[in-house]
LUMNUDREN-28041 format. One record per atom (N, C-alpha, C): residue in one letter; x, y, z. Coordinates in steps of 0.1 Angstrom, whole numbers, padded with zeros to 4 digits, always signed. Example, Ala and Ser with C-alpha at 12.3 -4.5 7.8 and 13.67 -1.06 7.14 Angstrom:
2
a+0132-0057+0078a+0123-0045+0078a+0132-0033+0078s+0128-0022+0071s+0137-0011+0071s+0129+0000+0079
//
This chain:
271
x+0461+0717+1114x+0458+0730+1108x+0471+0735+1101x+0471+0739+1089x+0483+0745+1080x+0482+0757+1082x+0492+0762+1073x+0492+0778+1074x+0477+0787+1061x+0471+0778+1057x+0455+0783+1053x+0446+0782+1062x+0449+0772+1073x+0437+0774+1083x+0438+0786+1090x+0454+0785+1095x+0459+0797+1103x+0450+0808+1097x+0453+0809+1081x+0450+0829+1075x+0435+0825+1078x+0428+0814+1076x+0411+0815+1079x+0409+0817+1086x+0413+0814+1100x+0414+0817+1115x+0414+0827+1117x+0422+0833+1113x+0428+0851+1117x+0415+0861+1106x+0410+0857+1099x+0402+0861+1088x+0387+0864+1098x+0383+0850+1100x+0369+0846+1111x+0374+0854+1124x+0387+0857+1131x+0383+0859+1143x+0388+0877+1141x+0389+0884+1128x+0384+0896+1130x+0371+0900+1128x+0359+0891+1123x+0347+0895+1127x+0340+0893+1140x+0346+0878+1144x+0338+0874+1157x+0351+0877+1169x+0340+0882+1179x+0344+0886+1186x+0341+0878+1203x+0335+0870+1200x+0333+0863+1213x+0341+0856+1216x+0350+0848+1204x+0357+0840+1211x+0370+0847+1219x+0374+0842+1230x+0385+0849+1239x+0396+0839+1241x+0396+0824+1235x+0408+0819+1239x+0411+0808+1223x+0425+0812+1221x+0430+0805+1206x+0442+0797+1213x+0440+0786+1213x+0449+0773+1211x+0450+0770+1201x+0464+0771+1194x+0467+0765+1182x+0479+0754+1186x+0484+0749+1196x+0498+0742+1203x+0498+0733+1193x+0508+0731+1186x+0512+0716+1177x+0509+0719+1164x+0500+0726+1159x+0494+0730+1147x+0505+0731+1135x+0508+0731+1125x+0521+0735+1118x+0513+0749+1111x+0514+0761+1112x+0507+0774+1108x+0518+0777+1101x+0529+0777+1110x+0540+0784+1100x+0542+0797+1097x+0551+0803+1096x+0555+0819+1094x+0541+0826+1087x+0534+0823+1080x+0525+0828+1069x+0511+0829+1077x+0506+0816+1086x+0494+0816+1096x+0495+0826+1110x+0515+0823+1113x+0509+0829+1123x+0511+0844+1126x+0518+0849+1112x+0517+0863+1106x+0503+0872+1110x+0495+0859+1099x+0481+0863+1102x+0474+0867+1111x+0475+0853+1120x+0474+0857+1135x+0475+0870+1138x+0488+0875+1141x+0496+0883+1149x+0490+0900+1137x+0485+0899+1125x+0479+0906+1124x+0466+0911+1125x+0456+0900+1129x+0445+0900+1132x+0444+0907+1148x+0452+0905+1157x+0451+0910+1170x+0446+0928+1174x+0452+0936+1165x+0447+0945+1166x+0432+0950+1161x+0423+0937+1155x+0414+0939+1151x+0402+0935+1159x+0408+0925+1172x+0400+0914+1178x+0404+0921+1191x+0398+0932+1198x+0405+0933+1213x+0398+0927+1223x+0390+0915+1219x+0387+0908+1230x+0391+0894+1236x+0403+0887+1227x+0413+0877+1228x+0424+0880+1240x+0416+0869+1249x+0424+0869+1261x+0437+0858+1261x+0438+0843+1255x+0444+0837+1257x+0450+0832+1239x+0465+0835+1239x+0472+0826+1224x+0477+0815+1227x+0475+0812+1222x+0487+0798+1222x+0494+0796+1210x+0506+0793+1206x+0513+0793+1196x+0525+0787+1195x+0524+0778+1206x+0536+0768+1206x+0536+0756+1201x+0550+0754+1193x+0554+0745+1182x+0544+0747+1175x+0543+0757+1166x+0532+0758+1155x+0543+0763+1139x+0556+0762+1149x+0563+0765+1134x+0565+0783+1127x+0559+0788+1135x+0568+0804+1140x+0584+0808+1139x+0583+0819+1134x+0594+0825+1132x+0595+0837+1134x+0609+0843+1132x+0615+0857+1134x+0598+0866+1131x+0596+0866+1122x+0587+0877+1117x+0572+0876+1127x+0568+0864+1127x+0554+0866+1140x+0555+0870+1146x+0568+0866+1157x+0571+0870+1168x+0572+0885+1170x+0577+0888+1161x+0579+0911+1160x+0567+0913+1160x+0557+0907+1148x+0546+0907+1149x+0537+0912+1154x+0535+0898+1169x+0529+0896+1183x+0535+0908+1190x+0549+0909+1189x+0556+0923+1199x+0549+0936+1195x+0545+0941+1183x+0539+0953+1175x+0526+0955+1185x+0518+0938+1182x+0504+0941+1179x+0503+0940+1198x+0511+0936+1204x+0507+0936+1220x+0513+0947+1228x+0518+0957+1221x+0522+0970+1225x+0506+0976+1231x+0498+0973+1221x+0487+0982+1232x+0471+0975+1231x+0471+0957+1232x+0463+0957+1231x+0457+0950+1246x+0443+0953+1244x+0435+0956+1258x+0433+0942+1268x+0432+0929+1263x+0423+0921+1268x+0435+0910+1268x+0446+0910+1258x+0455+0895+1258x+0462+0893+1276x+0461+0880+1283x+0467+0882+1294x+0474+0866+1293x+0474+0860+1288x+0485+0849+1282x+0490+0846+1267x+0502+0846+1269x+0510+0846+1253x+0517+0829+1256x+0514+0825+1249x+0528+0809+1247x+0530+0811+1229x+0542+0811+1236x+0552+0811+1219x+0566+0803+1222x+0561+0794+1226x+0571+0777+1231x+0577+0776+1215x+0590+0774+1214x+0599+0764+1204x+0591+0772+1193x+0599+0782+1190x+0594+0792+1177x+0606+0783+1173x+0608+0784+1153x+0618+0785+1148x+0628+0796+1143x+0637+0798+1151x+0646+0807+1152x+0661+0806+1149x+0665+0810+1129x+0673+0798+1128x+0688+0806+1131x+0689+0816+1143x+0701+0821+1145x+0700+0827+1155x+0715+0834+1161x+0715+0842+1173x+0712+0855+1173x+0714+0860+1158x+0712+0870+1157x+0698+0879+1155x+0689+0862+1151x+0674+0866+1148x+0668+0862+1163x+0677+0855+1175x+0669+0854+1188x+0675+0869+1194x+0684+0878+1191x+0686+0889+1197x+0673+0900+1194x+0671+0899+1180x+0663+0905+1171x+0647+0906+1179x+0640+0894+1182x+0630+0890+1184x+0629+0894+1201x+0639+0896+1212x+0644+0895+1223x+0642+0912+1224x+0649+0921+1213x+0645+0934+1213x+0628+0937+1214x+0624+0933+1205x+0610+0938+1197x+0603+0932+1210x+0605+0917+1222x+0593+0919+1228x+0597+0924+1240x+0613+0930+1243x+0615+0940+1255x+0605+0956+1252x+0605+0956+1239x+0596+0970+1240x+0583+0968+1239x+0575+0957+1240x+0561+0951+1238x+0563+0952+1256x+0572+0943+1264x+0569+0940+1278x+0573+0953+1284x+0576+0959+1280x+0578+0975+1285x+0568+0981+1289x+0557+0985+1279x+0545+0993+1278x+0530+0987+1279x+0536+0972+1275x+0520+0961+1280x+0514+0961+1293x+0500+0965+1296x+0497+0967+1306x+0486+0956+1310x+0485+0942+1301x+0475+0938+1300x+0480+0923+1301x+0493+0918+1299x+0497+0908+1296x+0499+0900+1315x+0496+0889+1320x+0498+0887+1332x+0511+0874+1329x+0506+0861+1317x+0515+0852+1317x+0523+0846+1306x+0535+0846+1305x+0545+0848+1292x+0551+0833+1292x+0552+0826+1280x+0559+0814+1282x+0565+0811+1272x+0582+0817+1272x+0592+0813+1261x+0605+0801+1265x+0594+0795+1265x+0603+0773+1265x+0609+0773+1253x+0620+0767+1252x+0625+0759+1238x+0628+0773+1228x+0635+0779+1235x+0639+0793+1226x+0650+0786+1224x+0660+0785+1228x+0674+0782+1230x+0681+0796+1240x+0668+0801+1243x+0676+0814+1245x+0691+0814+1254x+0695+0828+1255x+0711+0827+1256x+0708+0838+1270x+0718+0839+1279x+0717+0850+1287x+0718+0867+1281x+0726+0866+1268x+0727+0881+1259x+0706+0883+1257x+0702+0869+1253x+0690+0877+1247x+0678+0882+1263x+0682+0871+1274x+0678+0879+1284x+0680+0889+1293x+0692+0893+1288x+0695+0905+1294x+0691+0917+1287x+0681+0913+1275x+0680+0927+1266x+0668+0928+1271x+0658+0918+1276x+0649+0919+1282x+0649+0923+1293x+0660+0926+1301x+0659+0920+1315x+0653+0940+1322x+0654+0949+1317x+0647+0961+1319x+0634+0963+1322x+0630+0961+1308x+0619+0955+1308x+0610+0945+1315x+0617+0937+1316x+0606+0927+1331x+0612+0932+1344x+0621+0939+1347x+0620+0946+1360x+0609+0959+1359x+0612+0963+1349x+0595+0978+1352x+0582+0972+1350x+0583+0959+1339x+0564+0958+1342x+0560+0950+1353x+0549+0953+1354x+0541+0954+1368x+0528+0944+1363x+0530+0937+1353x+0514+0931+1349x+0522+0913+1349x+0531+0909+1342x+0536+0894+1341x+0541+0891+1355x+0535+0881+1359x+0533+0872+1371x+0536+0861+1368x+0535+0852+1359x+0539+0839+1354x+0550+0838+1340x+0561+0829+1347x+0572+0837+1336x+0579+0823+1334x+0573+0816+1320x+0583+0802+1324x+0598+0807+1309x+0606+0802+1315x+0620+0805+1303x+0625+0788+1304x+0616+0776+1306x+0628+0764+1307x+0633+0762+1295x+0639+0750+1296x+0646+0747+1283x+0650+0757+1275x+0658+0764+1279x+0667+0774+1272x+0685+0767+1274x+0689+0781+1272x+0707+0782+1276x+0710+0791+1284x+0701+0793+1291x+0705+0804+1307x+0710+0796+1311x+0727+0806+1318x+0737+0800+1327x+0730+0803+1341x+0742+0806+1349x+0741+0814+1363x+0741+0832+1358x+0750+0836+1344x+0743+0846+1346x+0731+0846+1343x+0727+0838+1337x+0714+0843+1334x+0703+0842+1349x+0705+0839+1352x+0700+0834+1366x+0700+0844+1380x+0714+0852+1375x+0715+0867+1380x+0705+0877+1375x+0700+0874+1363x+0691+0887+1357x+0678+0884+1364x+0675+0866+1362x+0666+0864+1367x+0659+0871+1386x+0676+0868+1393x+0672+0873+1406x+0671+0887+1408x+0678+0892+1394x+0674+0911+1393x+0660+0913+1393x+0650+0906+1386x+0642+0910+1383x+0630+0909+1395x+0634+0897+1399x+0626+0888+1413x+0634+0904+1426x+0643+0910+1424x+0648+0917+1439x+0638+0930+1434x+0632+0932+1422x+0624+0947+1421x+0611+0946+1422x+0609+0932+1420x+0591+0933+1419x+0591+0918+1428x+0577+0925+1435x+0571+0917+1448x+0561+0907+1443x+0557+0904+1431x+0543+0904+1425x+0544+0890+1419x+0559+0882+1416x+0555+0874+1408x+0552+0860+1413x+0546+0852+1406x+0536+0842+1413x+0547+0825+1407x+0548+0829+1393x+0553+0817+1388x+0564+0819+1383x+0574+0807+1384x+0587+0810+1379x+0593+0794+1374x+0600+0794+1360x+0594+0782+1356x+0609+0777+1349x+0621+0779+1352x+0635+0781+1351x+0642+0764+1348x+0632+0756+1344x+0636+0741+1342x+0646+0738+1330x+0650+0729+1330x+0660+0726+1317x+0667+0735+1314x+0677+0744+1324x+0689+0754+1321x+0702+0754+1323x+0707+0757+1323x+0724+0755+1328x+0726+0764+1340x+0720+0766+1348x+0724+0775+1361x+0733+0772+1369x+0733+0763+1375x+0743+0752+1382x+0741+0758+1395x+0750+0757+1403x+0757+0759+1418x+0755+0774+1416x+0760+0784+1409x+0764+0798+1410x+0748+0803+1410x+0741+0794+1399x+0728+0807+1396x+0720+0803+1407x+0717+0787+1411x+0709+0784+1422x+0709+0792+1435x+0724+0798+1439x+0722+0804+1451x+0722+0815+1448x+0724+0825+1435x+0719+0835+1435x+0703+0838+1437x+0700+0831+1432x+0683+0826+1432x+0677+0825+1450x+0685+0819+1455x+0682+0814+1463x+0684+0825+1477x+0690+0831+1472x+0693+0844+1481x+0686+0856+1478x+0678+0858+1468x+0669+0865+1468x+0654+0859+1474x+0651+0849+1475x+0638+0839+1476x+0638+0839+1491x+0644+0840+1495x+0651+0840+1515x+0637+0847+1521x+0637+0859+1513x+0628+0870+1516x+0615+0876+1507x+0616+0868+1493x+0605+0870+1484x+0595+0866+1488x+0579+0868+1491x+0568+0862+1500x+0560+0860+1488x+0562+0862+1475x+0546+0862+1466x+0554+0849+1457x+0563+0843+1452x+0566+0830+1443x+0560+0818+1454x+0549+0812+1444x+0545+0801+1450x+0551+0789+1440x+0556+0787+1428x+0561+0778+1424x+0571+0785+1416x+0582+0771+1421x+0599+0774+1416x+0600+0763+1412x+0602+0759+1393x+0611+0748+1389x+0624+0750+1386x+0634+0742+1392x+0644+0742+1388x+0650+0725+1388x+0648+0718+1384x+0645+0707+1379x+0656+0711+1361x+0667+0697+1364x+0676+0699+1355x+0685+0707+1349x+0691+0714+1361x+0700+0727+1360x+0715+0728+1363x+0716+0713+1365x+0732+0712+1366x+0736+0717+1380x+0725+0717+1391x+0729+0721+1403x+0732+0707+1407x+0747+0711+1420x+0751+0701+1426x+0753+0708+1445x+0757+0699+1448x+0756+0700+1464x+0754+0716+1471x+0762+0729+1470x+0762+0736+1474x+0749+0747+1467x+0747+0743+1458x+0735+0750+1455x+0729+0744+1459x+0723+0735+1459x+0710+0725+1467x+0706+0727+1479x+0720+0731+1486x+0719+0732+1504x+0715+0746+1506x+0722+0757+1495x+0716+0770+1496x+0698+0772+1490x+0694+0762+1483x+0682+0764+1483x+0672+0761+1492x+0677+0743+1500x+0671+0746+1514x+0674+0754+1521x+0682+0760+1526x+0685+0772+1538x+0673+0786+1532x+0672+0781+1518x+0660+0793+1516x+0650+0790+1522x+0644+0778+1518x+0636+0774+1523x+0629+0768+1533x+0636+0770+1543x+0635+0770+1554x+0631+0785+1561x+0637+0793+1552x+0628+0810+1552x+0620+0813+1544x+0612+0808+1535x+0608+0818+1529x+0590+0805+1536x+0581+0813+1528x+0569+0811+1534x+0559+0807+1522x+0562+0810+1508x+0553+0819+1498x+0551+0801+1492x+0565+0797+1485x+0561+0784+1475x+0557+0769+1481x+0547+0768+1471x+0539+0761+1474x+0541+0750+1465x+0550+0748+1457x+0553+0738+1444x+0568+0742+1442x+0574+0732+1444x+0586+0726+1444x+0597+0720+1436x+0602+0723+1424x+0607+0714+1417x+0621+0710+1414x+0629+0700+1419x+0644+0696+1416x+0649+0687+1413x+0643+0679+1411x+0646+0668+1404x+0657+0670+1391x+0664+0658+1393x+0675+0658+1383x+0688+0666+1377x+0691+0673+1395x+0699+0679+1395x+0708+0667+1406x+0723+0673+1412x+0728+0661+1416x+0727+0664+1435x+0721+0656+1445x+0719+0658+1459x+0726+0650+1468x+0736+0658+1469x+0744+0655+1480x+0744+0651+1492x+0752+0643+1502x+0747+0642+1511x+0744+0653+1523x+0751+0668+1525x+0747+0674+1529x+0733+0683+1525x+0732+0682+1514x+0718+0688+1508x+0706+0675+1511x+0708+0664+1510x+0698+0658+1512x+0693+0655+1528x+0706+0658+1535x+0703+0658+1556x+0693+0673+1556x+0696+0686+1547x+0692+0696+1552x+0678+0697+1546x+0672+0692+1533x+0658+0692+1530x+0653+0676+1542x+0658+0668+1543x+0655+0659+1553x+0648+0665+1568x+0657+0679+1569x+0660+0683+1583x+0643+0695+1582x+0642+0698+1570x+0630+0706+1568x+0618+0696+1562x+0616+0685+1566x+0604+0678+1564x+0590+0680+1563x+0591+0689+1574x+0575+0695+1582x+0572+0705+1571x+0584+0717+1567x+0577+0724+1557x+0577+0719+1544x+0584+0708+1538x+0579+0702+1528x+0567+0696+1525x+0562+0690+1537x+0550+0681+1534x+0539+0692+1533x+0541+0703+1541x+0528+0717+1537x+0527+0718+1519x+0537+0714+1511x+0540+0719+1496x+0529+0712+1491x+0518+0716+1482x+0513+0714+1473x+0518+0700+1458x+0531+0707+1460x+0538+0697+1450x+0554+0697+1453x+0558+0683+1454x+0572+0687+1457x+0575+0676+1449x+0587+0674+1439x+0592+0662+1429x+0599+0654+1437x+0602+0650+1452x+0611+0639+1456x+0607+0641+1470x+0612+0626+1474x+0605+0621+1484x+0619+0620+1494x+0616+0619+1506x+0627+0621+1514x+0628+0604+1528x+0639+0600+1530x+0638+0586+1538x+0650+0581+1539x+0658+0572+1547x+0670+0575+1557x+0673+0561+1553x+0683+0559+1549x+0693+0544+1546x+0706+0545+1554x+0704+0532+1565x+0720+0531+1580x+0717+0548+1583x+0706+0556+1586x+0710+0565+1593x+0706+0581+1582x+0715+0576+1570x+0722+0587+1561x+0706+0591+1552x+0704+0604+1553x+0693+0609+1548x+0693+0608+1529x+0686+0607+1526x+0687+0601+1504x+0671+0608+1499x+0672+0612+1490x+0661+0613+1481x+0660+0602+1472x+0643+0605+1469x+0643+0599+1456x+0630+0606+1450x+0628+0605+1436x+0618+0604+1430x+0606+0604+1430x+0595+0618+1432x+0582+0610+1440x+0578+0608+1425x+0572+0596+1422x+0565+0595+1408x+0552+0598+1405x+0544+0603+1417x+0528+0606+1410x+0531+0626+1411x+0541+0632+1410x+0544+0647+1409x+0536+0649+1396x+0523+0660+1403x+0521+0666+1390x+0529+0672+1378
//
C-alpha cells in the first residue's frame, strides 16, 4: 500500500465506522498517507487499534496523531515504530507535541515508540507527562539511545504510578547505572509483569542488582536479558533464585552448573 492507498483508507474509514482496528505495519504510506490517516481520526471515533510502524512517517503525522489523540474517545493502542525522523531537532519537536497528546489522553492504554533513535533529552520532555497519565500501561521505548539517564526518567515514572503492566526497554544503552536504578524501584513495584532489558550493555553489577530485585518483587511474569554480559556473581545469584524463575511465564536463559560454577545460557524456544 502507497501513500494513495493510505489517502483511500483514511477517505473509506471516515464513512465506515465499524471497522475498529488499522494495521498498516510495513506499508510504505509515507508522510502524505499517513497525514491522511492522522486526519481522518477525528472523524472516525470508533478506531481502537493503529498501527503505523515502518510505514515511512514523519515529523508531520506524528504532530498530527498528537493533535488528533488529544481528545479522541475509543484509540487505546498507537504503534509508530521507526517513523522517519531526519534530525534531533525534529525528534525534540515530535517528543513535545505527544507530551501534550499523553498529558490529556484519557483513552490511550498502549504506546509503542521502537526505532525512534530517541535520546534521553527527547524523553525527558515526555517524562511529566507519563508520570500524570493514568491510562498507558504498556510502554515499549526499545531500540532507542536511552542511557542510564534515561533509565532514571524511566524509574521516575515507574516510582509515581502503580498501574503499569508492560515495560519494553530492549536495545538501549542503560548499562550497570540505569539497570540498578530500575532495579531499585521494581524491589517494590507489584503491577510490571514483563520487563525487557535484553541488550543494554548491562554487565555484572547491574545483573546482580536485578536479581536481588527479583528475588522481591512478586508482579513479573516475563523476563528478558539476554545479551547483556553475566558474570559469575550474577549468574550464582539468578542460579540461587531458580524456584522463582521457573514460576516466569517467560524467561530468555536457562540456568546449569559447570565444575560447580553456576553459567547461563540461551533458552532458544523464548517467545
Amino acid at each position: 500500500i502507497t501513500s494513495a492507498g493510505g489517502r483511500a483508507l483514511a477517505q473509506a474509514l471516515v464513512i465506515n465506522k465499524s471497522i475498529t482496528h488499522l494495521n498498516l505495519q510495513g506499508n510504505d504510506i509515507g508522510e502524505e498517507g499517513g497525514m491522511a490517516i492522522a486526519d481522518m481520526l477525528p472523524a472516525n471515533p470508533t478506531l481502537r487499534t493503529l498501527n503505523l510502524s515502518s510505514c515511512g512517517i514523519k515529523t508531520g503525522t506524528i504532530i498530527g496523531l498528537a493533535t488528533a489523540l488529544r481528545e479522541h474517545p475509543s484509540l487505546t493502542s498507537l504503534n509508530i515504530d521507526k517513523p522517519l525522523l531526519p534530525g534531533v531537532q525534529e525528534g525534540l519537536s515530535v517528543a513535545t507535541h505527544l507530551s501534550g497528546m499523553i498529558k490529556v489522553n484519557t483513552a490511550l492504554t498502549e504506546l509503542h515508540m521502537s526505532k525512534w533513535k530517541m535520546n534521553d533529552d527527547q524523553l525527558e520532555l515526555m517524562l511529566p507527562s507519563l508520570t500524570a497519565n493514568k491510562g498507558i500501561v504498556y510502554l515499549d521505548l526499545s531500540c532507542n539511545n536511552l542511557s542510564s539517564i534515561g533509565a532514571t526518567f524511566v524509574s521516575t515514572v515507574l516510582s509515581k504510578r502503580a498501574d503499569i503492566v508492560h515495560l519494553n526497554l530492549s536495545s538501549n544503552k542503560m548499562g550497570d547505572e540505569g539497570a540498578t536504578a530500575l532495579a531499585r524501584v521494581l524491589r517494590n513495584h507489584q503491577t510490571v509483569q514483563y520487563l525487557d532489558l535484553t541488550s543494554n550493555g548491562i554487565e555484572g553489577r547491574g545483573l546482580v542488582a536485578v536479581a536481588e530485585m527479583m528475588d522481591l518483587n512478586t508482579s513479573i511474569l516475563h523476563l528478558k536479558l539476554w545479551g547483556n554480559t553475566f558474570s559469575e556473581e550474577a549468574c550464582a545469584k539468578f542460579h540461587a533464585l531458580k524456584g522463582r524463575l521457573e514460576r516466569l511465564l517467560t524467561v530468555d536463559f536457562d540456568m546449569y552448573t559447570v565444575d560447580e560454577k553456576a553459567q547461563v545460557l540461551l533458552k532458544t524456544d523464548t517467545e
